[in-house]
ZAMARGU-4260 file (C-alpha; in steps of 0.2 Angstrom, whole numbers, plus 5000, padded with zeros to 4 digits):
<rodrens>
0) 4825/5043/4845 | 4844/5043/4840 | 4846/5026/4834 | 4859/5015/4844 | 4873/5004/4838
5) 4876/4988/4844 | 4881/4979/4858 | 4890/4966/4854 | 4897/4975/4838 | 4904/4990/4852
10) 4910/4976/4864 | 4921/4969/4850 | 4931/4986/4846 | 4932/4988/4862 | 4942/4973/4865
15) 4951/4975/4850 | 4954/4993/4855 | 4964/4989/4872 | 4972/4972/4864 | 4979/4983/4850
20) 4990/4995/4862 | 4996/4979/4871 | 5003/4974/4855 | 5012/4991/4851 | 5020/4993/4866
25) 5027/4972/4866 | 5037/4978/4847 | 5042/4993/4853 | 5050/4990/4868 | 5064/4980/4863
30) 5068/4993/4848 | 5070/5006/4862 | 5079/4997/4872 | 5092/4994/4858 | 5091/5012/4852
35) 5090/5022/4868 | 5098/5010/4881 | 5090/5002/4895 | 5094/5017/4909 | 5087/5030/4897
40) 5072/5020/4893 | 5071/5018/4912 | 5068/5038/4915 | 5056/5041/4901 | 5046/5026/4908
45) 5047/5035/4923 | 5043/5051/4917 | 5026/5044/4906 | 5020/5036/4923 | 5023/5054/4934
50) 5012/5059/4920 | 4999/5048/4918 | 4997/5047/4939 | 4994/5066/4934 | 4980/5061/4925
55) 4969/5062/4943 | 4968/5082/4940 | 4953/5077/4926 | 4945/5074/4942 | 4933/5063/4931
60) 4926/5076/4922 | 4926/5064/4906 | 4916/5052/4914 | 4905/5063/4920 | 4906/5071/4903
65) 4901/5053/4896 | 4887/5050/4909 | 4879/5070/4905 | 4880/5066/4885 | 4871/5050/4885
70) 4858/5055/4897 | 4857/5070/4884 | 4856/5057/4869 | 4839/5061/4863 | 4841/5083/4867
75) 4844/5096/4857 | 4863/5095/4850 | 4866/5112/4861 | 4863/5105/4875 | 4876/5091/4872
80) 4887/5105/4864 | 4886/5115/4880 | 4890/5099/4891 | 4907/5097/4880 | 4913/5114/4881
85) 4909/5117/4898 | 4921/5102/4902 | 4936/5106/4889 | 4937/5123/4897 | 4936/5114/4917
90) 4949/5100/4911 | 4960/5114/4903 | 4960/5125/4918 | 4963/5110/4930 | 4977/5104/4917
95) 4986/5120/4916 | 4987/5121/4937 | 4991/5102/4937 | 5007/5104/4924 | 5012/5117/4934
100) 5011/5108/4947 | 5019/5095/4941 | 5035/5104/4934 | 5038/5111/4951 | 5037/5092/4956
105) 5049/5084/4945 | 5064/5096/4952 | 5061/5088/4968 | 5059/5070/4962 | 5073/5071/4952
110) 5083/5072/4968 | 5076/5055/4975 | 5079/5046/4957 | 5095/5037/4957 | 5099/5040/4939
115) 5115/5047/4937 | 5122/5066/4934 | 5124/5062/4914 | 5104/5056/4911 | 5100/5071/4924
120) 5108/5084/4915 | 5099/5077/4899 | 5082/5079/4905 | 5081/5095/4913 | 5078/5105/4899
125) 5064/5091/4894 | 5054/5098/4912 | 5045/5110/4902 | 5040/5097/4890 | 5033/5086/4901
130) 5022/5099/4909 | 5012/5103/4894 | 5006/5084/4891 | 4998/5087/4907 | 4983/5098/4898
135) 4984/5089/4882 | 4981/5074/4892 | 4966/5080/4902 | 4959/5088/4885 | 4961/5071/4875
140) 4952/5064/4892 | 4935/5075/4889 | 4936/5070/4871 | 4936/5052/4872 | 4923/5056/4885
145) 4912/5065/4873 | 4914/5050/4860 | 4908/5038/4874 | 4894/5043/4879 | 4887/5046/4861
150) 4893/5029/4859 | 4906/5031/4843 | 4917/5016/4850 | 4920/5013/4828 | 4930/5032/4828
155) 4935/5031/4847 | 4945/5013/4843 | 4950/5019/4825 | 4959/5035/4833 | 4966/5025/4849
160) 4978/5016/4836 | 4987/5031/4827 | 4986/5040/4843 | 4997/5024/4852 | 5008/5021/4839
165) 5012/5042/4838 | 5014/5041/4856 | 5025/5025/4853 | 5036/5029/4838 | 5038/5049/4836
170) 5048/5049/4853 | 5060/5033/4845 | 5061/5045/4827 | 5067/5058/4837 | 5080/5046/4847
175) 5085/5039/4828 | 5086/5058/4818 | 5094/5068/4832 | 5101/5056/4844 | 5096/5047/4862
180) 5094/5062/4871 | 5081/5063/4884 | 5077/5081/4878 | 5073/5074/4862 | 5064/5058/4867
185) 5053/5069/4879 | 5049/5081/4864 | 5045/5066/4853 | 5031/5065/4866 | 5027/5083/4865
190) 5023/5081/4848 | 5016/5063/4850 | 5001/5073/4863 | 4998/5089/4851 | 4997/5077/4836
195) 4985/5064/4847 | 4975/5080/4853 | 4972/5085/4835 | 4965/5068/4828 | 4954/5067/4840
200) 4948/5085/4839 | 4946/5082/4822 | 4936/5065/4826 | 4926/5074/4839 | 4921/5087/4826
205) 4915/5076/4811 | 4906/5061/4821 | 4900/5071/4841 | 4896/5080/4828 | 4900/5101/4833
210) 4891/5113/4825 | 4896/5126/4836 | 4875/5125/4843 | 4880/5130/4861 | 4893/5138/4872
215) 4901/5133/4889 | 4887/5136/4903 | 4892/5142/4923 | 4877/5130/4928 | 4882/5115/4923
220) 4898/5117/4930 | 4893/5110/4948 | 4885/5095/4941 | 4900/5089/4932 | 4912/5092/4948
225) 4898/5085/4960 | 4898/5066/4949 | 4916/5071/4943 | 4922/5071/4961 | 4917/5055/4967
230) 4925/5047/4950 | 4940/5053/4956 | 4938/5047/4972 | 4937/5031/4964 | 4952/5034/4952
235) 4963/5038/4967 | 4958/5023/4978 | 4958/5007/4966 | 4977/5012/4961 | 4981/5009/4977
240) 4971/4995/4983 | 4979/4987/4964 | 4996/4990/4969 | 4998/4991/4990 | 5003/4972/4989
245) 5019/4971/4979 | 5022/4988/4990 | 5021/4978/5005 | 5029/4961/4997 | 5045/4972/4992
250) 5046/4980/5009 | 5042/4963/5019 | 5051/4951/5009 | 5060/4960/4995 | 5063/4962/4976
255) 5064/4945/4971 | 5047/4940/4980 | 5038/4957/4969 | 5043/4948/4957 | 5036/4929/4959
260) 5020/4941/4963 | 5021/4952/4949 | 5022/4941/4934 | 5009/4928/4938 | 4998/4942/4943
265) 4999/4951/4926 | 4997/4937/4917 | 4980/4934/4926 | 4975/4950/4923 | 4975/4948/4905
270) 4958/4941/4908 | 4951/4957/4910 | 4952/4964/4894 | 4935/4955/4890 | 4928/4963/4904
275) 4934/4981/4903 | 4930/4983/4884 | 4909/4976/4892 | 4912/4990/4907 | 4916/5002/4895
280) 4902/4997/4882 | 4890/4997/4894 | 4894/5014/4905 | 4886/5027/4891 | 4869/5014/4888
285) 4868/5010/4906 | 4868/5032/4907 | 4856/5035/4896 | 4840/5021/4901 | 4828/5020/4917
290) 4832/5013/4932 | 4821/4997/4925 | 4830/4994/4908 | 4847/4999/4918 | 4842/4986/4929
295) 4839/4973/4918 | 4852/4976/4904 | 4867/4975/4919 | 4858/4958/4925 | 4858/4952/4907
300) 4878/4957/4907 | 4880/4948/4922 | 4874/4932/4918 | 4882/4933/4899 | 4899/4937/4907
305) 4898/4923/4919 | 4893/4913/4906 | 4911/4918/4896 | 4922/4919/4910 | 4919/4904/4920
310) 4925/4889/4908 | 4940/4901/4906 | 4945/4904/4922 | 4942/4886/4928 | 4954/4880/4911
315) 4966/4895/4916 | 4969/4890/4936 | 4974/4874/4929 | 4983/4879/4915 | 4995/4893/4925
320) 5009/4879/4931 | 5010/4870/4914 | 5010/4890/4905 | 5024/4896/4917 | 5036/4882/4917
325) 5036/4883/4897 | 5037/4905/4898 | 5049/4907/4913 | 5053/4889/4920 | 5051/4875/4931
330) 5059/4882/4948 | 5051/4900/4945 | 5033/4894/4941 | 5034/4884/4956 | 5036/4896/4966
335) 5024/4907/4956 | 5009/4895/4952 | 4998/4898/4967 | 4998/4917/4968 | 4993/4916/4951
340) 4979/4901/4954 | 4974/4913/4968 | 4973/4929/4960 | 4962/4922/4946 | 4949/4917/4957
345) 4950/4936/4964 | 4948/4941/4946 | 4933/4930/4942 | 4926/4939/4954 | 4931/4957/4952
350) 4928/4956/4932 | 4909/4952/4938 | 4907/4964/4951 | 4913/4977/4939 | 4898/4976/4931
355) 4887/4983/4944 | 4899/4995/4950 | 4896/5000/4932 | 4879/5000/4935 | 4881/5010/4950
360) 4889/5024/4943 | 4880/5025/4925 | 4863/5026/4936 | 4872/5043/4947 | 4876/5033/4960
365) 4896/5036/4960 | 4897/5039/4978 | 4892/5023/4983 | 4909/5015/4973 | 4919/5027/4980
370) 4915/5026/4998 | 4915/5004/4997 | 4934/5008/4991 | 4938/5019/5005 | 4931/5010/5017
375) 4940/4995/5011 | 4956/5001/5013 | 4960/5001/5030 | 4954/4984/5033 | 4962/4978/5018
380) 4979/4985/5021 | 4980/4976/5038 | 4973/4958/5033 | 4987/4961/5018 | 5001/4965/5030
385) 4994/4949/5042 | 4992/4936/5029 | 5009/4942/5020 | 5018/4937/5037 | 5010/4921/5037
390) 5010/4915/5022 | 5019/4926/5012 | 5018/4929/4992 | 5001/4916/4994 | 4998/4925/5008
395) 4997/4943/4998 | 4987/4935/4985 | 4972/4926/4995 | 4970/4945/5004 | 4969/4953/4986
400) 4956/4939/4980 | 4948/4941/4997 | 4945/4960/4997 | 4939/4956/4977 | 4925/4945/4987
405) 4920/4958/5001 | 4921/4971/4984 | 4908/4962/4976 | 4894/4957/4988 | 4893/4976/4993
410) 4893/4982/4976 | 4877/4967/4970 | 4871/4972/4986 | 4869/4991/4984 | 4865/4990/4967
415) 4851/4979/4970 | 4850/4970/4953 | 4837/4955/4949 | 4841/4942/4964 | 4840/4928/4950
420) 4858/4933/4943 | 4864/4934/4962 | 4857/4915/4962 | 4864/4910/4945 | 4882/4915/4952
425) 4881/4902/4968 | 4885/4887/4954 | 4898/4895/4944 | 4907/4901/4960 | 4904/4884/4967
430) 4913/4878/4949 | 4928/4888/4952 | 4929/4887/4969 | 4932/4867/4967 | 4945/4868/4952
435) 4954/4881/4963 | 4954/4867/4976 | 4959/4853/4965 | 4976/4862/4961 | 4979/4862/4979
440) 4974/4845/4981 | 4983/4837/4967 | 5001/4840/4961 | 5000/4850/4946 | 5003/4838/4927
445) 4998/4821/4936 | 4985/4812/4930 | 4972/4815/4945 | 4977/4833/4941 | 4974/4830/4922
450) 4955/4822/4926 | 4951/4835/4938 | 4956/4850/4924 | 4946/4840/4911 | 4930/4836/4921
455) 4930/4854/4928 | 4933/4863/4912 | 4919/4852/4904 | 4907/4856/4920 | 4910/4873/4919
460) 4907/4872/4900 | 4891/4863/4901 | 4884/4876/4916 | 4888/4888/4903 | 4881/4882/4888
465) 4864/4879/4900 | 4868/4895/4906 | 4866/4906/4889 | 4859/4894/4877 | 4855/4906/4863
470) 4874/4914/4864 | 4881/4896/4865 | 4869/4893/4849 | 4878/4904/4839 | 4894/4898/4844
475) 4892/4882/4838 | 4884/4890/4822 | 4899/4899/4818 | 4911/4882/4824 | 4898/4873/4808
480) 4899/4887/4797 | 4919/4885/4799 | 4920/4868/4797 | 4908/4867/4781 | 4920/4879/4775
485) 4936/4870/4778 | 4928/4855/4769 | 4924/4864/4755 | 4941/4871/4752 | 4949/4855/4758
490) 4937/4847/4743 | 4942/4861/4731 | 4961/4855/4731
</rodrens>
């Protein structure tokens, strides 16, 4: 049996992997900005995210190109060769169509973008461009796939850096050597994908490892569309149960309330990086065990992850009023402070449900996820559009949190993990329940309010510790270990 890597150690590039990006893109932006101008820098945005929504013509085929490999961990390397190629050749095909499609496209929604005849005239000749990173991307997809599901997250995270600071920099060198034209900018890009496709090619080769063992097969074809489909399902759905509410807000109420939702909203969505980089760890291990050890590692997940995210979310709903009237001031962050309170909590939950729709799909069971989001829609749209009437901006983000709750009791239900995690998560929901509560009760910086975030941070931190005693253990090792060292160098000057 092929040994596995760690855990943990995976969880950690993972995390580092997708805070790493965030990063690039916070010093680039102002450099493009002053370079390229804000309206130019406005259409290639515009153009990346045409593209990216593209991205759905994958049709999951890399998950379900992670799922097949690590199911296919201990096979021959044929067998895994086979699952690989078939994919390339399927993503290929469906990226060719889909940048055709796509270039057809852009001449129509070029006629609905209000960008002026002098930046239109710029990127027309880029339209060719910007359907070829369709294929590039849906090849870079089943690449990253492959490295997933054999579990490399080491190369996966060490080639996710160059490849976003190519897809960052090249199109800027190419605004600073032959001038901010969207043509060029657009090309940069070009370049930025054939160069990102190649690294990770060439990453894929040396660690997947291909020997060349085995060819594209027409039978495994159906199997990869069949799990492939109901991913995509899934890809299509949770963009627009993500994004319906500030659709809605802008229409209802207009730009300026988008934007007292928007902000507090990302900022709480910043907790889910821990989460994602334990989703993603966990897809291609979940893939390859028995319904028993799936079972029982995705309960273990659950509880560590409650254990982690609890004292943070209880110290973050109390800390968002204090944090936004010091980042964008007092009059914004009061009107911003609950929808940000509120949309924590619906995060809290989501981050844990994530897990079992982890589970769900790891254990062939992608439907299920796919179908709960469908259903969800409807129902969701018109408590959303009723609430935002009521209450408004609140309003919007109690239905996004609520949702998050109806989310995950179907998704612990159907995947029918241990009921003892399912009882361990009545406290720490208890716990976050009553600090979101307290900030309603209590005006935010006073000293009831100051108790309340104290005594609640400190509950939450001692369910936790009781919680996960071993993992807190080790904290507290690591704290000692720092200190004896801080003490000896103190001692040393």
């Amino acid at each position: 049996m092929t040994a596995k890597p760690s855990l943990k150690r995976s969880a950690t590039l993972n995390f580092v992997g997708g805070i790493l990006p965030m990063f690039v893109a916070l010093v680039t932006t102002p450099i493009y900005l002053h370079h390229i101008g804000a309206g130019r820098y406005g259409v290639l945005a515009i153009v990346w995210m045409v593209q990216g929504y593209f991205g759905f013509l994958d049709l999951g085929l890399s998950s379900a190109t992670s799922n097949r490999i690590a199911q296919l961990d201990d096979a021959p390397p044929r067998e895994r060769e086979a699952v690989l190629w078939t994919a390339m050749l399927l993503n290929a095909a469906l990226g060719l169509v889909g940048g055709i499609a796509l270039y057809a496209l852009m001449h129509v929604l070029l006629a609905y973008f209000d960008m002026g005849e002098a930046l239109r005239v710029e990127l027309m000749p880029a339209l060719p461009y910007v359907a070829c990173l369709v294929p590039l991307s849906n090849l870079i997809f089943v690449l990253n796939g492959a490295l997933v599901g054999r579990e490399r997250f080491g190369t996966l995270n060490a080639v996710t850096l160059p490849v976003t600071l190519m897809y960052q920099l090249v199109p800027l060198g190419a605004a600073l050597v032959f001038g901010p034209n969207l043509r060029y900018l657009v090309f940069g890009t070009l370049v930025a994908g054939v160069a990102a496709l190649t690294v990770t090619a060439i990453a894929v080769w040396r660690v997947f490892p291909l020997r060349l063992a085995g060819g594209p097969r027409r039978d495994l074809v159906g199997h990869l569309f069949s799990y492939g489909a109901w991913i995509s399902v899934t890809s299509l759905a949770q963009p627009l149960l993500e994004t319906a509410d500030r659709l809605m807000i802008g229409h209802a109420l207009g730009p300026q309330a988008v934007t007292y939702y928007q902000v507090p909203f990302n900022l709480a969505a910043r907790v889910r990086l821990f989460p994602n980089a334990i989703v993603r760890t966990l897809f291609p291990r979940l893939s390859s065990l028995d319904a028993a050890g799936a079972a029982a590692l995705s309960s273990s997940a659950v509880r560590g992850l409650a254990a982690a995210l609890t004292p943070m979310t209880v110290f973050g709903i109390f800390l968002m009023h204090p944090f936004l009237t010091l980042w964008v001031g007092q009059e914004f962050a009061s009107r911003a402070t609950s929808v940000g309170e509120a949309i924590l909590v619906g995060i809290w939950i989501n981050s844990l449900a994530s897990i079992a729709a982890c589970h769900l799909q790891a254990t062939g069971k992608p439907g299920i996820v796919a179908r709960f989001q469908a259903y969800e829609m409807l129902p969701f749209f018109a408590l959303l559009w009723w609430m935002l009437h009521y209450f408004g901006v609140l309003g919007a983000a109690l239905a996004w949190s609520a949702r998050c709750l109806l989310d995950g009791v179907l998704l612990f239900h159907a995947a029918r993990l241990d009921a003892r995690p399912a009882r361990k998560l009545v406290l720490p929901a208890l716990i976050i329940a009553a600090a979101y509560v307290g900030t309603l009760v209590f005006e935010p910086l006073t000293w009831p309010s100051i108790a309340v975030w104290l005594g609640m941070t400190v509950v939450s931190l001692v369910w936790s510790a009781r919680s996960e005693p071993q993992a807190w253990g080790r904290v507290l090792d690591v704290v000692a270990s720092m200190r004896n060292y801080t003490r000896r160098w103190a001692q040393s000057q």
